[in-house]
C-alpha positions as CSV (number, residue, x, y, z in Angstrom):
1,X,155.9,90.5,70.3
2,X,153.6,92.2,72.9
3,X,155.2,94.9,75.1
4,X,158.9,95.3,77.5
5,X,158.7,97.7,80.5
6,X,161.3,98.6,82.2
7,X,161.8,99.5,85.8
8,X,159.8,97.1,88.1
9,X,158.5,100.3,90.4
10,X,154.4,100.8,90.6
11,X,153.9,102.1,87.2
12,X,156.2,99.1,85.9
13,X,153.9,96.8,87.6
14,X,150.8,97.6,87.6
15,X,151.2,98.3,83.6
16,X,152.6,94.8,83.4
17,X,149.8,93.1,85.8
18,X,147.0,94.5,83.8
19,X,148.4,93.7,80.1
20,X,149.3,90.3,80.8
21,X,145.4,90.1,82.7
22,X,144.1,91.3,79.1
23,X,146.2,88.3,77.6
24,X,149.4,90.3,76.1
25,X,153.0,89.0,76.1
26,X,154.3,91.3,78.5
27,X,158.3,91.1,80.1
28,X,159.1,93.4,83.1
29,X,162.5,94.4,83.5
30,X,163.7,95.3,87.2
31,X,167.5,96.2,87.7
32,X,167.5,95.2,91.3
33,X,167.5,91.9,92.6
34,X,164.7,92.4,94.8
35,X,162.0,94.9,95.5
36,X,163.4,95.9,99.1
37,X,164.5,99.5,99.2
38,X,163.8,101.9,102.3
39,X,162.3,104.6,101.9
40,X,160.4,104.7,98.9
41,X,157.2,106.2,98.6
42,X,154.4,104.1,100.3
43,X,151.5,106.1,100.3
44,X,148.8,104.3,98.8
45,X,145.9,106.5,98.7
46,X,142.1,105.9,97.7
47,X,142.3,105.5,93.9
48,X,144.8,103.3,94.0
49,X,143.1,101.4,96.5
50,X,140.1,101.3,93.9
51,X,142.4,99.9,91.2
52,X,143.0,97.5,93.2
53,X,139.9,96.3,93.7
54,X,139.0,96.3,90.5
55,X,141.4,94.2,89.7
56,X,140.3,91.6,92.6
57,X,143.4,92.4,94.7
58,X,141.9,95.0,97.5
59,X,141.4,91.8,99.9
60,X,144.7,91.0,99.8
61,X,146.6,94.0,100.1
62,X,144.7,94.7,103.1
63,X,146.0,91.7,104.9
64,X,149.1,93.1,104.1
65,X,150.8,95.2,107.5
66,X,149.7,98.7,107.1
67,X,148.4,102.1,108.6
68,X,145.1,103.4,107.8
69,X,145.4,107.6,108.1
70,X,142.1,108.9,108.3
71,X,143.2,112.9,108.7
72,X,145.9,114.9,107.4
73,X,147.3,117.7,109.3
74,X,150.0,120.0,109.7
75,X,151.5,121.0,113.3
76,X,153.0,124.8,114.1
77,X,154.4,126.6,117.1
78,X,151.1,127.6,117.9
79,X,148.9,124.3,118.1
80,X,147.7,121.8,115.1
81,X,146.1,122.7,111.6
82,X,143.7,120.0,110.1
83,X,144.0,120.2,106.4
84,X,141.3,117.3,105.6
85,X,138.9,114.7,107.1
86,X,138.9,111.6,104.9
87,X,136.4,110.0,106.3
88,X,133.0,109.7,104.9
89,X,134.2,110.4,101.5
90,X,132.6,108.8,98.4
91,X,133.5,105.6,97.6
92,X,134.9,102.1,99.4
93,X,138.0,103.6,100.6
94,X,138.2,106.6,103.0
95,X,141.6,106.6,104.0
96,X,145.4,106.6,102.8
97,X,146.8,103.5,103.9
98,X,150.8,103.1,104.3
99,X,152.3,100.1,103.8
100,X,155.9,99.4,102.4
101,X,156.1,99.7,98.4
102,X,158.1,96.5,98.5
103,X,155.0,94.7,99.8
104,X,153.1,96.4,97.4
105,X,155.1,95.4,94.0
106,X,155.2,91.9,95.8
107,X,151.8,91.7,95.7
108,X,151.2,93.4,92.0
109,X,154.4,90.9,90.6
110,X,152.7,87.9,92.5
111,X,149.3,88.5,91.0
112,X,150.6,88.9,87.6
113,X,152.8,85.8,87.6
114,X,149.4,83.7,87.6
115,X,149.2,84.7,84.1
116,X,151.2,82.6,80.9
117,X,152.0,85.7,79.0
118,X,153.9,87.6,81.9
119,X,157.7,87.4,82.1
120,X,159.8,89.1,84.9
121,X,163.4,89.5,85.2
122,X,165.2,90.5,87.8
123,X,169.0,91.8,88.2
124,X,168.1,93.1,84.5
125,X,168.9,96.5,83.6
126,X,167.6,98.7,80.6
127,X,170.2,100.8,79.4
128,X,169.3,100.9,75.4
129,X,166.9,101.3,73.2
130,X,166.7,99.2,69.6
131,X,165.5,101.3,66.8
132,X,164.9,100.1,63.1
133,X,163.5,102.9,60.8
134,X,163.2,104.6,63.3
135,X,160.8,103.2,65.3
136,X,161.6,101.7,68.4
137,X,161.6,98.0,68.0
138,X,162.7,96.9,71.7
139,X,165.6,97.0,74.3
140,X,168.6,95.8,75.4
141,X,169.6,94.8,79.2
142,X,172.4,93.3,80.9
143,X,172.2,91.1,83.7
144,X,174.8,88.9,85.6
145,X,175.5,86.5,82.0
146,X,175.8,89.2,80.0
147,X,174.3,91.4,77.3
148,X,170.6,90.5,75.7
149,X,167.8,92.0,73.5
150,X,164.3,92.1,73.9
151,X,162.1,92.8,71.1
152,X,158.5,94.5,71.0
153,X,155.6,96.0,69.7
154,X,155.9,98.4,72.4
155,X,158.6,99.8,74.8
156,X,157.9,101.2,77.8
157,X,160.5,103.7,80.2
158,X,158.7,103.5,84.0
159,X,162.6,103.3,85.0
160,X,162.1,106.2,87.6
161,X,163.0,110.2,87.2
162,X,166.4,109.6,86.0
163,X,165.6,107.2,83.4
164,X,167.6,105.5,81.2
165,X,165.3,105.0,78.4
166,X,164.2,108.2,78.1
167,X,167.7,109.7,78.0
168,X,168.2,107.0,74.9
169,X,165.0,108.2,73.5
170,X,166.5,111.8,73.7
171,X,163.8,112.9,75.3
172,X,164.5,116.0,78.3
173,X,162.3,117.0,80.6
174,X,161.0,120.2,81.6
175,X,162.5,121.5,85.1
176,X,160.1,122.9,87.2
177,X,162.0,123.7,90.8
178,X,161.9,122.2,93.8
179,X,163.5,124.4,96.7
180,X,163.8,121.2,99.2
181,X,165.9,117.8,99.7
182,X,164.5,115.3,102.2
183,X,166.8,113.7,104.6
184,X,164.7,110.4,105.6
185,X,165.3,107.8,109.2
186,X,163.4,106.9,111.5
187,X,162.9,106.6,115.4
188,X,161.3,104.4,117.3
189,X,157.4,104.5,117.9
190,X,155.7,104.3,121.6
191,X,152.3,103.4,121.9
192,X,151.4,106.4,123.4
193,X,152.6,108.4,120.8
194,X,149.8,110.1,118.5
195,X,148.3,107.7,115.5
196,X,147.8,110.0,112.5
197,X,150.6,111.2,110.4
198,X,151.8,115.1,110.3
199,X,153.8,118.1,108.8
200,X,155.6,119.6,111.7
201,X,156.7,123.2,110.9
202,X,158.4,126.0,113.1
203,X,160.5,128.7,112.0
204,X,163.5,127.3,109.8
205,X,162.6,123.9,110.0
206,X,159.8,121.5,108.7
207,X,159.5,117.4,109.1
208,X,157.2,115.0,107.8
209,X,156.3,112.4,110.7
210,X,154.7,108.7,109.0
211,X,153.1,106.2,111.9
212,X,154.6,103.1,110.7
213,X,153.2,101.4,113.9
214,X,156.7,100.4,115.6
215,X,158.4,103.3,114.1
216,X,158.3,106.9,112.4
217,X,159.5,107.5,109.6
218,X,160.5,110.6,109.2
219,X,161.7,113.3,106.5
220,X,163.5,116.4,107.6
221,X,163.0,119.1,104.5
222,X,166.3,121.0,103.9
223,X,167.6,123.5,101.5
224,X,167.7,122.1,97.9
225,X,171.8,120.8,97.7
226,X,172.5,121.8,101.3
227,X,172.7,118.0,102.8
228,X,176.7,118.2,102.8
229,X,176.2,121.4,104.5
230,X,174.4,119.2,107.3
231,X,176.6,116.4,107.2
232,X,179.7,118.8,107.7
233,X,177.5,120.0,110.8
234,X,178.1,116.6,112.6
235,X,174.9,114.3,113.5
236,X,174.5,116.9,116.0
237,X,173.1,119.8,112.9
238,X,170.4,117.1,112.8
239,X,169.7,115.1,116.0
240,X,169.1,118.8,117.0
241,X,166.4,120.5,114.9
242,X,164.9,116.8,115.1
243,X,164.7,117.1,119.1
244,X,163.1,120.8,118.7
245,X,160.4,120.1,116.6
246,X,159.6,117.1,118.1
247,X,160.3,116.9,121.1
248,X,158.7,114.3,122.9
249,X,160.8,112.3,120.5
250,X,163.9,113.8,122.5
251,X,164.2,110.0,124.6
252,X,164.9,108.4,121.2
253,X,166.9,110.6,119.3
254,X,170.2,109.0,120.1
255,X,169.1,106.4,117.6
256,X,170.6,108.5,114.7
257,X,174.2,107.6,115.8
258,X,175.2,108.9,112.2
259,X,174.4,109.9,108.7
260,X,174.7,106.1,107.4
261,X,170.9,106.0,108.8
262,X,170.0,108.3,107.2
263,X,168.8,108.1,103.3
264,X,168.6,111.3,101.1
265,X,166.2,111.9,98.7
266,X,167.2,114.7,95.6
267,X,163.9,115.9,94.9
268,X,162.9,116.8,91.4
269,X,159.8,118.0,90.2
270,X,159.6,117.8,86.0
271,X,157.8,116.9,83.0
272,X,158.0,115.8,79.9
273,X,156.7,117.7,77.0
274,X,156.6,114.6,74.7
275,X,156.4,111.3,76.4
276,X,156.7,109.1,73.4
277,X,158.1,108.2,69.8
278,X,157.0,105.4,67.5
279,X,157.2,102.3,69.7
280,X,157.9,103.9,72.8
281,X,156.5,105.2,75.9
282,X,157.1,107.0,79.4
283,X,155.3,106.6,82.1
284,X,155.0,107.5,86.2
285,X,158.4,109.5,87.1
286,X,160.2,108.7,83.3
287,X,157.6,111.3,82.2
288,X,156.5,113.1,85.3
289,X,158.8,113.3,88.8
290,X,156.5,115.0,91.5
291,X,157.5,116.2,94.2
292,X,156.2,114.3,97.8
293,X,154.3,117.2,98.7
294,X,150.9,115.3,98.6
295,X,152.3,112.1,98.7
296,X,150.6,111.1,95.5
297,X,153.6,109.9,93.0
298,X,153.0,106.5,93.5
299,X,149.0,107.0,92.5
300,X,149.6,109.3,89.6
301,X,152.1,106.3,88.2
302,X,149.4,103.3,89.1
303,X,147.3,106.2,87.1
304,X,148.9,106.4,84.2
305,X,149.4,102.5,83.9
306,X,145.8,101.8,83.9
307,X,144.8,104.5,81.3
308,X,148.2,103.2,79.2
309,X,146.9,99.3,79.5
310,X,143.1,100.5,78.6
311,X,144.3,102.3,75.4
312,X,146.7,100.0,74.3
313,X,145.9,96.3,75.6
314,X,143.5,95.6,72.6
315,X,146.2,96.4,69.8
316,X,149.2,94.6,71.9
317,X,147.2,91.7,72.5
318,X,146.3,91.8,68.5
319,X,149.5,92.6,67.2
320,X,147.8,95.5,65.4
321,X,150.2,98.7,64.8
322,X,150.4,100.7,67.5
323,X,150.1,104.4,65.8
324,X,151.6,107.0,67.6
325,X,149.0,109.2,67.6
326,X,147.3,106.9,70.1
327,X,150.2,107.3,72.2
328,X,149.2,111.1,72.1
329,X,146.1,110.5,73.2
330,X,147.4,108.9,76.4
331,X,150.0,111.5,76.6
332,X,146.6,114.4,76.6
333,X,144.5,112.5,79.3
334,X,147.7,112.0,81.8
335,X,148.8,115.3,81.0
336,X,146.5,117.8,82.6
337,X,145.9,115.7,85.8
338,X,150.0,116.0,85.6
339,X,150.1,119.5,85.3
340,X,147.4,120.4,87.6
341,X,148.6,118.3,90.5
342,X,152.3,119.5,89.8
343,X,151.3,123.3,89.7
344,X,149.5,122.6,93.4
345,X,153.0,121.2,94.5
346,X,154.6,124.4,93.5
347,X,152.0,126.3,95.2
348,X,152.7,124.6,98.4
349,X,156.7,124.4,97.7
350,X,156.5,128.4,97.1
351,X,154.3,129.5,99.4
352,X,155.1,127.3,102.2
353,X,158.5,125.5,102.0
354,X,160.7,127.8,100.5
355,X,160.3,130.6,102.9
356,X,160.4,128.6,105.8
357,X,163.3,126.9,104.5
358,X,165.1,130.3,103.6
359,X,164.1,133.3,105.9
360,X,162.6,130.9,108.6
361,X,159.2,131.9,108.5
362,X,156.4,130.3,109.8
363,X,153.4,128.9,107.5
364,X,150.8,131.2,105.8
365,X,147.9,132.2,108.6
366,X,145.3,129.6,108.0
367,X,142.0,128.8,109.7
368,X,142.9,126.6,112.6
369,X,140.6,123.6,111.5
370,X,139.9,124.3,107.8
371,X,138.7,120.4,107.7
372,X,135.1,122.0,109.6
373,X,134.5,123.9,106.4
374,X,132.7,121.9,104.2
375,X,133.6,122.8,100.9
376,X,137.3,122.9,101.7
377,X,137.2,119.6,103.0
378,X,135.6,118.2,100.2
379,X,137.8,119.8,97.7
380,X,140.9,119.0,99.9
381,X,139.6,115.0,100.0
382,X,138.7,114.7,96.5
383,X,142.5,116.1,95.1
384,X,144.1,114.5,97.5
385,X,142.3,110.8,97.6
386,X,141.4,110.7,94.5
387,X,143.1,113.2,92.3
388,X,142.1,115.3,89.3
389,X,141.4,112.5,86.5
390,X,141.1,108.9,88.4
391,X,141.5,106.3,86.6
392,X,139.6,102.9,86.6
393,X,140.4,99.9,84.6
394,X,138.2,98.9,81.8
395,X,140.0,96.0,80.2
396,X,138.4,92.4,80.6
397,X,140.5,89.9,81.8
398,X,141.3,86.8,79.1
């Protein structure tokens, strides 16, 4: 019966590509009737990058548009702060390339339609689990004709941090904080504007500035739960702090003519303590939402996909039982590289974000180029590109 995912995001699909690559019946579930949604997370940084390539896809993504960031920085009152210099760093990749998630799952869905056992429906959304002695045994979806089941060895919730599945599966996640919402748009890009992307922070106000080559896209950090506080400001509460922290930008902001350009993002950060019961599994922000400080959810999904597909492929493809002790075992390697990168968010969120965002202090005092130093670059590189416990895949294809 092989394995159902549902929720079509980059966990969903990577998961999906790689299993159905080893030869496993594999049906992806995606409740929307296309991949297009603004504003998702579209950092794609060097281990993904490597997954790719080992799965023969790196050539084709990069003919896909994108922006190759070379440098992270962050940009105060009194001049710019280079966090890290990617270049040089081992391996193919030395950058973080941005390109729109919905090419991304366009090209992951594409390359895993080549293969007979892979199924994907669209317009089909999870929202129950089938259980038989107790073990789960599958789910059931509706889509525009109705109600259907799908039955499987294996059941797998990447449906996104307010998952359906795992609600079913009763599993509740851990809430760790976050003191922020993100308000995202974006404005207009002039070919004179700067190339690399940026955290702008002044007193009381910080924004996250992305080069998408004929526009920025941009994320102004509020107070967690204070975006109808903003909206009851007028567009003005926003075209304003916008215009001060950036502003050579000031020509442009008139853009924003009102809050229906804008999309808001609730931001959670949280983790399950079990993510799994006897034929069934979460995975990406079903078992781990991080926050976007980092911009690395999307590579600690593709992560866990590819260390799910290389425990697991052998027995799906097999039919062999799938014990649920081996579903610990995935739960133990994704789990520290979870909490590790979740407990430098929080440093970040508490040191940084939160007082800026509630007594309007500026940022910590920090070297003004700490990229120079050697060992902090290479530490700084190495979480951020590649993260704690990178992941590579090890099943053949079939």
């Amino acid at each position: 019966m092989g394995c159902v995912i549902a929720g079509g995001g980059p966990a969903g699909a990577v998961l999906a590509l790689i299993l159905a690559r080893a030869g496993v019946e594999v049906t992806l579930l995606e409740k929307h009737g296309d991949f297009l949604r603004d504003f998702r997370g579209d950092t794609i940084h060097p281990s993904t990058l490597q997954v790719l390539d080992e799965l023969g896809l790196a050539g084709d993504f990069l003919k896909l548009p994108h922006h190759k960031a070379y440098r992270l920085s962050f940009v105060t009152d009194a001049g710019e702060v280079r966090i890290a210099n990617l270049r040089g760093m081992p391996g193919k990749f030395d950058y973080i390339a941005f390109v729109p998630q919905w090419d991304f799952l366009e090209l992951i869905t594409s390359a895993a339609r080549r293969y007979p056992g892979f199924r994907l429906l669209m317009n089909a959304e999870a929202y129950d689990l089938i259980r038989e002695d107790g073990v789960v045994r599958g789910l059931r979806y509706r889509d525009p004709s109705g109600d259907h089941e799908i039955r499987a060895d294996l059941t797998v919730a990447a449906d996104g941090r307010t998952s359906t599945l795992r609600a079913r599966a009763g599993l509740v996640p851990e809430d760790l904080d976050a003191p922020m919402d993100v308000v995202w748009f974006r404005l207009p890009r002039h070919d004179t504007d700067r190339e690399d992307p940026f955290l702008r922070i002044s007193g009381g106000h910080m924004m996250v500035a992305i080069n998408r080559d004929t526009y920025w896209q941009l994320a102004y950090l509020i107070p967690k739960g204070g975006y109808d506080d903003l909206v009851r400001g007028g567009i003005d509460a926003l075209r304003g702090p916008v215009a001060e922290l950036l502003p050579w930008l000031g020509d442009r902001i008139g853009e924003i003519r009102g809050y229906d350009d804008v999309s808001v993002l609730t931001v959670a950060l949280n983790r399950l303590r079990r993510w799994h019961l006897p034929g069934f599994l979460c995975i990406g922000d079903a078992a781990h939402a991080m926050s976007p400080v980092f911009g690395v959810g999307i590579n600690l999904a593709v992560q866990d996909a590819v260390a799910a597909a290389n425990l697991l492929a052998g027995s799906l493809r097999s039919g062999a039982p799938i014990p649920e002790s081996t579903l610990h075992l995935l739960q133990r390697r994704r789990m520290f590289p979870t909490r590790f990168t979740q407990a430098a968010q929080r440093v970040v969120q508490n040191r940084v974000i939160r007082p800026a965002l509630s007594t309007g202090s500026g940022p910590p005092r920090l070297p003004r180029n700490p990229a120079r130093l050697p060992l902090v670059n290479r530490l700084a590189r190495r979480f951020i590109g590649h993260g704690v416990r990178p992941e590579h895949v090890t099943v053949k294809e079939v």
